[in-house]
Structure formats: C-alpha cells, structure tokens
N, C-alpha and C positions, 0 to 999 in steps of 0.2 A: 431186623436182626442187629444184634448190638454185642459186640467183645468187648471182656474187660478181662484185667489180672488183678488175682486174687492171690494177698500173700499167704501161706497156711505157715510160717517159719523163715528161719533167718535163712535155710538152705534153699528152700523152696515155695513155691506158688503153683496157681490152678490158671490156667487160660480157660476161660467160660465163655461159651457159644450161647446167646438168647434169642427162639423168634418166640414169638405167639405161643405156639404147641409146644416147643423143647426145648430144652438145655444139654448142651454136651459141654463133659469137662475133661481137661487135659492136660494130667499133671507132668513138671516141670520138675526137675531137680534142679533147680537155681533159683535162688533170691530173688525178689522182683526187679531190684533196682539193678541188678544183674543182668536179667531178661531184657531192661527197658532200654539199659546203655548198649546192648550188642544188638537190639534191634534199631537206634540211631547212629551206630557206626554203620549198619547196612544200608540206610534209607539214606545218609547224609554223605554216602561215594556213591555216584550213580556207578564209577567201576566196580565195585566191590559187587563180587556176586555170591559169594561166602563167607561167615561169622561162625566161628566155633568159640565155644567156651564152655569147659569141662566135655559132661557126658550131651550139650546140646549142642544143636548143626542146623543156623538159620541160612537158609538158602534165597537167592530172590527168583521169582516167577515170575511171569509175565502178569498175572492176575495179584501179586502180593509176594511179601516173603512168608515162605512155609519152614516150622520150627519144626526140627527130626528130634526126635526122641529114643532111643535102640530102633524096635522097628516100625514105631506108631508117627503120627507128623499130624499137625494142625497147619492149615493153611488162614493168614491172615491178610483179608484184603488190602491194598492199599486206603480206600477210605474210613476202612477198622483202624489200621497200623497207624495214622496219625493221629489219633486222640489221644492213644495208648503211650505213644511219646513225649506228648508235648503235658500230659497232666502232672 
C-alpha cells in the first residue's frame, strides 16, 4: 500500500490510497504544500494533537494522523505520513 498527494490546483489536492486491487481517493480542499506543512507542524510536536487549516482537521491517532474533511476523514499511517513530508 502506498499514499501519495496529488495536487489537482492551487486550492486543492487528492490523497490517493494504492494496494494491488484498489485505489481510494480523497479530495482535500487545500493546496498541497498546505496539506504538507499542517501535516509537519503535527508530526514535528509530539504535543500537538490537532492542526486545523481552513475547512480541514488533522488529528493524531495512535495508528497515524487522520485528515477530517466535513464528514469523510482519511487515516494516514505514520510510516505513509513520513515520505509525504519529507518529499
């Protein structure tokens, strides 16, 4: 399985889920470098256990932080969330 962000616009981007059999995608109303920077102000306070910016709400989990979207949410591992960062 492998996550990446996908920009479609200067507002916004796709979070794309890949195994083998499937692809789910998970659009974002925010910019990528948007998404990238409030998902390393999450990952880089181990305090910090919420990131809002605009209409999204990255939360951390035990398993990853999971990005809220109104009422939909993608959960991204933590071994997903740091490649996502550091590219």
């Amino acid at each position: 399985m492998t996550v990446s962000i996908v920009a479609t616009g200067d507002t916004s981007c796709n979070l794309i889920e890949t195994t083998v059999s499937s692809s789910a995608v998970f659009p974002i109303p925010l910019g990528k470098p948007a998404l990238v920077a409030a998902l390393r102000q999450l990952l880089s306070d181990p305090e910090c256990n919420l990131v809002e910016s605009g209409a999204v709400r990255i939360d951390r989990y035990r398993d990853g932080p999971r990005v809220h979207v109104g009422s939909g949410n993608f959960l991204v591992r933590y071994k997903d969330a740091c490649p996502l960062v550091l590219e």
